[in-house]
MARRO-474393 format. One record per residue (C-alpha): residue number from 1; residue in one letter; chain; x, y, z. Coordinates in Angstrom, 3 decimals, decimal comma, m for minus. Example, Ala and Ser with C-alpha at 12.3 -4.5 7.8 and 13.67 -1.06 7.14 Angstrom:
residues 2
<1; 'A'; 'A'; <12,300; m4,500; 7,800>>,
<2; 'S'; 'A'; <13,670; m1,060; 7,140>>,
END
This chain:
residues 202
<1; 'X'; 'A'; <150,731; 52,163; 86,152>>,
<2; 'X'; 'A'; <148,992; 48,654; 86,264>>,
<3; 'X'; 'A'; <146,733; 50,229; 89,110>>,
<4; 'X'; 'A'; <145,992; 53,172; 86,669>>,
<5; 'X'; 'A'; <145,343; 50,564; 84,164>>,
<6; 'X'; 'A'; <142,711; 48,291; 86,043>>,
<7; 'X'; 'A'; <140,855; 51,792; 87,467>>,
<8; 'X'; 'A'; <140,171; 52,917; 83,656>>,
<9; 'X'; 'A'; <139,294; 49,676; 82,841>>,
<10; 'X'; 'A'; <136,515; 49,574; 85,234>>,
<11; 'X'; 'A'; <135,147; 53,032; 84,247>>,
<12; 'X'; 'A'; <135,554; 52,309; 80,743>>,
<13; 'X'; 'A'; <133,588; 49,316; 81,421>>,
<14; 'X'; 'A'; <131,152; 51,525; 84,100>>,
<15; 'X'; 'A'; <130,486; 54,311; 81,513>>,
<16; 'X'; 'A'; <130,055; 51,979; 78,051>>,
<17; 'X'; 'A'; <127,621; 48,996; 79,208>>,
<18; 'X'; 'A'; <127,640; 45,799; 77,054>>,
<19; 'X'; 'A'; <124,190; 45,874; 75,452>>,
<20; 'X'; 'A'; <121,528; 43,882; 77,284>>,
<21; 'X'; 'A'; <118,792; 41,470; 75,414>>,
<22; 'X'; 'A'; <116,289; 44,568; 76,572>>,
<23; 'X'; 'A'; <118,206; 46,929; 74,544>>,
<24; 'X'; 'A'; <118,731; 44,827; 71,654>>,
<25; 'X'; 'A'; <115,192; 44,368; 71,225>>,
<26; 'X'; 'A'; <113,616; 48,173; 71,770>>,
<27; 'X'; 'A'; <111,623; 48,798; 68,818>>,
<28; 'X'; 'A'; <107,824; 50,040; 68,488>>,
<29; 'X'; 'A'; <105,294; 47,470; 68,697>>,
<30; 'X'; 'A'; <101,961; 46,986; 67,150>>,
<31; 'X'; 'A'; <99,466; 44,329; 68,041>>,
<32; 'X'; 'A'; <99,724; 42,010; 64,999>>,
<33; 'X'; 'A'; <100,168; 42,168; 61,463>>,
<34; 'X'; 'A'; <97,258; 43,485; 59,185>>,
<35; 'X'; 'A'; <96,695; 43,397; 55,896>>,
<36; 'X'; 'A'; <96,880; 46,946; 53,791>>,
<37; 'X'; 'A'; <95,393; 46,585; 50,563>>,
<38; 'X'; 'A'; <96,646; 47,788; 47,950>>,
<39; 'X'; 'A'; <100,429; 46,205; 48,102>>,
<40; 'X'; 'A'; <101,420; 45,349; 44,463>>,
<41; 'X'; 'A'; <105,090; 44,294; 43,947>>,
<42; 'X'; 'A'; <106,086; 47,495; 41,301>>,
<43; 'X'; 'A'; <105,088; 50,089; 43,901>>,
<44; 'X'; 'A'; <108,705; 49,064; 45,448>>,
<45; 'X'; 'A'; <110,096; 50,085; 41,978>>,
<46; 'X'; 'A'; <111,140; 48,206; 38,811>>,
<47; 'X'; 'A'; <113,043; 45,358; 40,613>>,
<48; 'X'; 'A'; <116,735; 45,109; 41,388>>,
<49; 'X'; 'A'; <118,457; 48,576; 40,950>>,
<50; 'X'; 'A'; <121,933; 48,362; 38,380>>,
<51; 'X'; 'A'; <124,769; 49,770; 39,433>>,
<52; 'X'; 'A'; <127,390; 51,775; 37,174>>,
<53; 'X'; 'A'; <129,069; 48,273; 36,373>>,
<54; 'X'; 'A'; <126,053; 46,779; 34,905>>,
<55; 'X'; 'A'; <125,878; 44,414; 37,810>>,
<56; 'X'; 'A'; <122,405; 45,095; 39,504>>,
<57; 'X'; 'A'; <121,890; 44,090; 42,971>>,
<58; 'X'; 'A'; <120,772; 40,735; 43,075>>,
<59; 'X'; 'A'; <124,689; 39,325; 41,837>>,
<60; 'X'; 'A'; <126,076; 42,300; 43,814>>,
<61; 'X'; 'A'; <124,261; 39,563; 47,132>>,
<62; 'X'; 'A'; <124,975; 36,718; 45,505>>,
<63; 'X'; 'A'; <128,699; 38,256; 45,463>>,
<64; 'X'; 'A'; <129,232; 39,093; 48,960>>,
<65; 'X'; 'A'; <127,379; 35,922; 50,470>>,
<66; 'X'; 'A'; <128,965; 33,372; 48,245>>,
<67; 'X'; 'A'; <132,538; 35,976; 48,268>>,
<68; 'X'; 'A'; <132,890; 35,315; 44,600>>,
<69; 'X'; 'A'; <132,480; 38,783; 42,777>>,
<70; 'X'; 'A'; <131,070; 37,906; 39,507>>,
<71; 'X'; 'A'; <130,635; 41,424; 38,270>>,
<72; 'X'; 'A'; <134,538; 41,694; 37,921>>,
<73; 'X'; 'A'; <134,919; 39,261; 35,339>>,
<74; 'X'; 'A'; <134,880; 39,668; 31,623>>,
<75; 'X'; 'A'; <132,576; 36,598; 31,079>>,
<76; 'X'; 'A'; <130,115; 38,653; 33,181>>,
<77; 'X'; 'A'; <127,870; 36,559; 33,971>>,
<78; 'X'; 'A'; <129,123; 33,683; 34,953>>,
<79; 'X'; 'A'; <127,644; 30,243; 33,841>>,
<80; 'X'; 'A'; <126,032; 28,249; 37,008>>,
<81; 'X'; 'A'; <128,173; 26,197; 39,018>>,
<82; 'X'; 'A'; <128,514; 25,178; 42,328>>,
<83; 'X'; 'A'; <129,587; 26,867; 45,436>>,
<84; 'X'; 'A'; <130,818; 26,221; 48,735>>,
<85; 'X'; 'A'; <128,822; 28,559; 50,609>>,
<86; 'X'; 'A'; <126,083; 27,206; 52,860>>,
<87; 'X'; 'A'; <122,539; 28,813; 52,526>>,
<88; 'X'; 'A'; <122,250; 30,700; 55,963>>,
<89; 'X'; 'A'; <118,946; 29,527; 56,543>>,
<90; 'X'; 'A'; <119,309; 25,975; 56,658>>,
<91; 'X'; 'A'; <122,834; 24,972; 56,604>>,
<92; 'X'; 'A'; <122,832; 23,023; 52,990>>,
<93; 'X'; 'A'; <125,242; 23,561; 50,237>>,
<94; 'X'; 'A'; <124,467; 26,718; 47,496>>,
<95; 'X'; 'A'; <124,469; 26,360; 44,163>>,
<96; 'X'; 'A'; <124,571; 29,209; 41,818>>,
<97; 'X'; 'A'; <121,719; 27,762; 39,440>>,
<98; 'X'; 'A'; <119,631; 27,512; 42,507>>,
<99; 'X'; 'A'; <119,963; 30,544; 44,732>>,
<100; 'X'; 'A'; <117,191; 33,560; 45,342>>,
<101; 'X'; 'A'; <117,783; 36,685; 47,417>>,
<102; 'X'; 'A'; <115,638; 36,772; 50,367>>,
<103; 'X'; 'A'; <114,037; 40,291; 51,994>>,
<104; 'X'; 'A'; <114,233; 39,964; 55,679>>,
<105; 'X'; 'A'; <111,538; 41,524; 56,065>>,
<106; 'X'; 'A'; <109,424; 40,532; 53,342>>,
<107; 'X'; 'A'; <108,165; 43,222; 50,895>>,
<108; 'X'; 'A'; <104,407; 42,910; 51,326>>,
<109; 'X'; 'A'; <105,225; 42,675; 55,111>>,
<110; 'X'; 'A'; <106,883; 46,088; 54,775>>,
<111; 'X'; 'A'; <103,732; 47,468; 52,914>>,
<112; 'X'; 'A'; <101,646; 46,299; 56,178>>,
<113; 'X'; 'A'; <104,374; 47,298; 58,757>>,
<114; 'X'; 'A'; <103,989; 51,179; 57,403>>,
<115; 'X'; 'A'; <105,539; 51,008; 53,532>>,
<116; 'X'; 'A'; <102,266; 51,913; 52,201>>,
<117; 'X'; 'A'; <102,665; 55,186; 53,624>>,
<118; 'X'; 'A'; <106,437; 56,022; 51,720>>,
<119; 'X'; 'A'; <107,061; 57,703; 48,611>>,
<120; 'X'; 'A'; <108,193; 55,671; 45,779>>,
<121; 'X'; 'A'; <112,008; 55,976; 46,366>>,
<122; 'X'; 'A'; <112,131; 54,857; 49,971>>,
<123; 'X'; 'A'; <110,318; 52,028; 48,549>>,
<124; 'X'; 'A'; <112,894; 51,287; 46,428>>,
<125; 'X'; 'A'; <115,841; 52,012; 48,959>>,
<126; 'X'; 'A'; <114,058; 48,968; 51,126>>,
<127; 'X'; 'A'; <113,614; 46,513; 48,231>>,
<128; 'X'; 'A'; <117,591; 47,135; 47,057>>,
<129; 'X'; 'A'; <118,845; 47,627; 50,772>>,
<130; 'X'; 'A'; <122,012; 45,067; 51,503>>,
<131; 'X'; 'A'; <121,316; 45,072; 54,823>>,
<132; 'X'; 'A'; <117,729; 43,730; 54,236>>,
<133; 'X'; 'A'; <119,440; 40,909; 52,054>>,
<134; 'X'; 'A'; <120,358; 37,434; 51,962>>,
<135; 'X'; 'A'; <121,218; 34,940; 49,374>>,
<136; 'X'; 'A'; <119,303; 31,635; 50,341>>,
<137; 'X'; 'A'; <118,461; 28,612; 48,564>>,
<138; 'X'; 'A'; <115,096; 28,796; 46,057>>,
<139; 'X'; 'A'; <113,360; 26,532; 48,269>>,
<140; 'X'; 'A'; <114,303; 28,171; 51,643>>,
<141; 'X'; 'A'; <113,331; 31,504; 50,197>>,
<142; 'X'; 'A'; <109,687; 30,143; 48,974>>,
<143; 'X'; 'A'; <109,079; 28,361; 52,091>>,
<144; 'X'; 'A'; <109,525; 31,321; 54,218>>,
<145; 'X'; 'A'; <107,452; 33,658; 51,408>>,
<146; 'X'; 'A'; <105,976; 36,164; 53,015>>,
<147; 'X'; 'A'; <105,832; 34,870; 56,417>>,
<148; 'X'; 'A'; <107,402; 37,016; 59,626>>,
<149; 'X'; 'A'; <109,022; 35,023; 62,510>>,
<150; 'X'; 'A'; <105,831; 33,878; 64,778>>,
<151; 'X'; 'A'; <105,094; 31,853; 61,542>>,
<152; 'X'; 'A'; <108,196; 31,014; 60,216>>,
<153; 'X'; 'A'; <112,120; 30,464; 61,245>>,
<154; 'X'; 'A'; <114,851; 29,325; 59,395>>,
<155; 'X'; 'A'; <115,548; 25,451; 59,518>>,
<156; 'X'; 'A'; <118,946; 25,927; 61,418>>,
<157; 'X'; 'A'; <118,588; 26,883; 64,779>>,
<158; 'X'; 'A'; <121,682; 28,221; 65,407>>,
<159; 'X'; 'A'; <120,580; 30,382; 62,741>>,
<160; 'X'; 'A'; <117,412; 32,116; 63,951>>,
<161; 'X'; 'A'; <118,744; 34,572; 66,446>>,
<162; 'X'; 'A'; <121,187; 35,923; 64,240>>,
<163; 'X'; 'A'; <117,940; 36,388; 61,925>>,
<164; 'X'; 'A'; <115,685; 37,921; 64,327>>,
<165; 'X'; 'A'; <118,334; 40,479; 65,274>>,
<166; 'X'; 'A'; <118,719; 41,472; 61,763>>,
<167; 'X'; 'A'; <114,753; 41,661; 60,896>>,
<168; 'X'; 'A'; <115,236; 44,326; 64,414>>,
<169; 'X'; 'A'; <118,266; 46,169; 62,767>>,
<170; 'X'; 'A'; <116,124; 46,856; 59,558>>,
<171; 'X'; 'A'; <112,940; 47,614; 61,416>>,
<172; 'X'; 'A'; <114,944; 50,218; 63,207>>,
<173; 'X'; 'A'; <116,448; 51,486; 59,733>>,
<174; 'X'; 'A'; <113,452; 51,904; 58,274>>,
<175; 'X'; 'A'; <110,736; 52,712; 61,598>>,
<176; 'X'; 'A'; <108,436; 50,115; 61,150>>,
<177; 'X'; 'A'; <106,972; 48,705; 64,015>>,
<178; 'X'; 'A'; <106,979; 44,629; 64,328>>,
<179; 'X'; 'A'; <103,976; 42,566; 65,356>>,
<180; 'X'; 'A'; <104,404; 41,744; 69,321>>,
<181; 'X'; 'A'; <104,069; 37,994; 68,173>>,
<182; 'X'; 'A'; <107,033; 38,185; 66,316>>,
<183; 'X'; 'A'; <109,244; 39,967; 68,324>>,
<184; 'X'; 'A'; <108,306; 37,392; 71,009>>,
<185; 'X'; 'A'; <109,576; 35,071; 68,599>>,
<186; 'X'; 'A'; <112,565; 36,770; 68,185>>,
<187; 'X'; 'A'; <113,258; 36,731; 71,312>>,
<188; 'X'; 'A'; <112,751; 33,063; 72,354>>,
<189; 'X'; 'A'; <114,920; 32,162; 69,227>>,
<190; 'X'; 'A'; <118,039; 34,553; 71,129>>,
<191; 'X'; 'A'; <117,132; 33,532; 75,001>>,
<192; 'X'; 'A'; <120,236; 32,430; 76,701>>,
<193; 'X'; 'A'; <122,476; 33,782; 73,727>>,
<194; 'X'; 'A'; <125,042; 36,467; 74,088>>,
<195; 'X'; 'A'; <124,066; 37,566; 70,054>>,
<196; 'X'; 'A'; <125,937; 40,335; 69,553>>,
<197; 'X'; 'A'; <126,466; 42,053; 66,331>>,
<198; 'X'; 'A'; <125,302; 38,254; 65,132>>,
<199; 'X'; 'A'; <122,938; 39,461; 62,507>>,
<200; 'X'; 'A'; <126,313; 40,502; 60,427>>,
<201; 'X'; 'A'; <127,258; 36,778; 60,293>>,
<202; 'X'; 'A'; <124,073; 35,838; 58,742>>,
END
């Protein structure tokens, strides 16, 4: 039985390969990043989509990042305070009175990257999408601004793989290509790390 055991081990192990940094990081390419005219914030939609609670996105990522669900209490919403989650992108403490949800990949990014070309609800799919989503400190989240990853990482290194490999996840979701800059980036930021599935940790 232990023989049997080892043997399908091994061809478990044969037939299901761990993912390799090549596979993690297969996603179409272009050049660089140009600018589409025409982006204006509202063509994504009216902003930050309410759900059947009354709690609209924004506090629904505030909620799961800081796991403190606001949108179940009566004194909906809560008054500021502070929190002992750490913003993501650079380690510090969050407060509630000074928190902003970050895109991943930025909106007017998106509208380069191929978002001009969707109708006006997959536009607003992307700019509510919780996998697209992090809660970050306000000056994090304007520091980054629009930038993609060959111009901008978060502060904490031990952060920016885990990043990268979620900016890859949503490209995937969503077929846009990324800028072979910033996929280089990526990929220097995750070089020599196993990463795995680290873009849900963000």
């Amino acid at each position: 039985m232990r023989t049997y055991l080892i043997l399908l081990t091994t061809l478990t192990i044969a037939i299901v390969p761990f993912p390799t940094a090549r596979s993690r990081f297969v996603v179409p390419t272009i050049p660089q990043r140009a600018t589409v005219l025409g982006y204006d914030r509202t063509l994504f939609g009216p902003g930050w989509a309410t759900d059947g609670t009354g709690c609209d996105t924004r506090e629904r990522i505030i909620a799961r990042d800081l796991d403190d669900d606001p949108c179940s209490r009566p004194e909906h919403p809560p008054t500021p305070r502070t929190s002992h989650a750490l913003d993501p992108y650079t380690g510090g403490a969050l407060a509630r009175n000074d928190i902003e949800v970050d895109h991943i990949i930025p909106v007017s990014a998106a509208w380069d990257l191929g978002a001009h070309r969707w109708d006006a609800a997959q536009r607003a799919k992307f700019y509510n999408d919780p996998l697209n989503l992090v809660a970050v400190s306000s000056a994090a989240n304007q520091e980054k601004s629009d930038k993609l990853p060959s111009e901008w990482m978060p502060a904490r290194r031990r952060a920016r793989c885990a990043y990268g490999e979620r900016m890859v996840v949503v490209a995937k979701q969503y077929a846009l290509p990324l800028p072979e800059p910033d996929l280089r980036a990526i990929k220097r930021a995750c070089s020599g790390l196993l990463g795995l599935s680290a873009y849900r940790h963000l």
